[in-house]
C-alpha positions in Angstrom: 32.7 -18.5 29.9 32.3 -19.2 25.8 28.4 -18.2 26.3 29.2 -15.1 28.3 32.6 -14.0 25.3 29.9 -14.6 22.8 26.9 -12.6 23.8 29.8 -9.6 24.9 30.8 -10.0 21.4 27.3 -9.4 19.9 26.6 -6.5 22.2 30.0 -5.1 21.1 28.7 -5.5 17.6 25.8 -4.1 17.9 27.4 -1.3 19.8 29.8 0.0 16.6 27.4 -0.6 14.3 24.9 2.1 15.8 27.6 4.5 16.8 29.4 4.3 13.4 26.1 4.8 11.9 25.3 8.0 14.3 28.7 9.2 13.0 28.3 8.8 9.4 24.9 10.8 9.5 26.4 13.3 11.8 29.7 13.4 9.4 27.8 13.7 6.3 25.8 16.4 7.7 29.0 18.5 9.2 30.4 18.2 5.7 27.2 19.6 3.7 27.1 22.6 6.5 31.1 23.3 5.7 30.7 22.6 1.9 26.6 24.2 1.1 26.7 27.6 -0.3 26.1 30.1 1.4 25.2 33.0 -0.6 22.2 35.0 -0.2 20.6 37.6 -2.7 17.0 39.5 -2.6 15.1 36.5 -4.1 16.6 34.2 -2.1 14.1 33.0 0.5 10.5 33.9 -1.7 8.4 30.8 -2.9 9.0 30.3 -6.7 6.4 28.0 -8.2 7.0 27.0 -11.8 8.4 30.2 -13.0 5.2 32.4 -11.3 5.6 34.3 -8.7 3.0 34.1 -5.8 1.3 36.8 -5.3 -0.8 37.2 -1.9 -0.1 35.4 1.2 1.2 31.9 1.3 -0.1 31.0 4.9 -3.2 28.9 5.0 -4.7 28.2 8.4 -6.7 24.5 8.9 -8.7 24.4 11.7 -7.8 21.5 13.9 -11.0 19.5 12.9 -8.7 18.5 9.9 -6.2 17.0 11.7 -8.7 15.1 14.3 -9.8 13.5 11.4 -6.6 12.6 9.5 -5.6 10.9 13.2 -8.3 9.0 13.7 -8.1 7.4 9.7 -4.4 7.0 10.9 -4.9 4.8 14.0 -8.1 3.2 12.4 -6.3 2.5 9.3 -3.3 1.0 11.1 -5.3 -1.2 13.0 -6.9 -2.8 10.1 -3.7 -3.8 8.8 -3.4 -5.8 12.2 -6.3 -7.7 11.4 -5.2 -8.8 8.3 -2.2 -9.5 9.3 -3.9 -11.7 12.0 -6.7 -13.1 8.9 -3.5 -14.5 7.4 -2.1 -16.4 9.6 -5.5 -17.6 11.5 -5.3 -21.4 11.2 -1.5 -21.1 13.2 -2.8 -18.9 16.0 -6.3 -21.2 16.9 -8.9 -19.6 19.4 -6.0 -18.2 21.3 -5.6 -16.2 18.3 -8.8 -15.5 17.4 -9.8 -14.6 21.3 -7.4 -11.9 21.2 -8.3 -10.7 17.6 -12.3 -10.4 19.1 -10.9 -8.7 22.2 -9.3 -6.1 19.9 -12.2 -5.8 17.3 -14.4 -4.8 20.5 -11.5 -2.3 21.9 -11.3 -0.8 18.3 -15.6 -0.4 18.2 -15.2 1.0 21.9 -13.2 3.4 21.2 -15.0 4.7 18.0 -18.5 4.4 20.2 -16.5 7.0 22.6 -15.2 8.9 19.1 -18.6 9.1 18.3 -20.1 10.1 21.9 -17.6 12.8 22.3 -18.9 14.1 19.0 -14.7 14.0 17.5 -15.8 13.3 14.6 -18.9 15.5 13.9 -17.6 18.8 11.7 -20.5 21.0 12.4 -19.6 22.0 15.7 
C-alpha cells in the first residue's frame, strides 16, 4: 500500500508540474496579447533593414533541391553524433555494442547507396 501512495504521489507530481507549466506559457502569452500595442500606421508591416528601405520584391523562391539536401546533411549529421557517442563509451558496451554500432554503419551506407541510386542527391536534374 506505501509502494502504490508513493508512485501516485510521483505521478501527481509530475502531473502539476506539466499543467502549471502549460499555464504559465499560456498566461504569459494571454497577458502580452492584452498588454502588446496595438497600433498600426502606413509603415507598419514593410521590411526595414538598417535604415534602407527595400526596394523590389522580398520573396525569393528555392527549389526544393535545397531542402533535399539540407535533410539529408541533417539525418546524416545526427547520426554521426551517435557513433561517437557509441566510440566513447566502446570498452562498456563489448561486441554487443559494437555488433549493433556495425549493423547501423551498414543501415546508414544502405540508405545513402539508395540516396545515391534514386539520384536525391544529384543537382543537375
Amino acid at each position: 500500500m506505501l509502494r502504490n501512495t508513493e508512485v501516485m504521489t510521483e505521478y501527481l507530481s509530475f502531473f502539476i508540474f506539466i499543467t502549471s507549466s502549460l499555464g504559465f506559457c499560456f498566461f504569459m502569452l494571454f497577458l502580452s496579447w492584452i498588454l502588446g500595442g496595438k497600433s498600426s500606421s502606413r509603415y507598419k508591416n514593410t521590411p526595414f533593414e538598417s535604415g534602407i528601405v527595400s526596394v523590389g520584391n522580398t520573396y525569393l523562391h528555392f527549389s526544393v533541391k535545397f531542402y533535399l539536401i539540407a535533410m539529408f546533411f541533417v539525418v546524416f549529421d545526427v547520426e554521426a553524433l551517435y557513433l561517437y557517442a557509441w566510440s566513447i563509451s566502446i570498452c562498456e558496451s563489448g561486441w554487443a555494442g559494437f555488433i549493433e554500432a556495425a549493423m547501423f554503419s551498414i543501415s546508414l551506407l544502405l540508405s545513402l547507396f539508395y540516396l545515391i541510386r534514386i539520384k536525391a542527391l544529384n543537382w543537375s536534374y
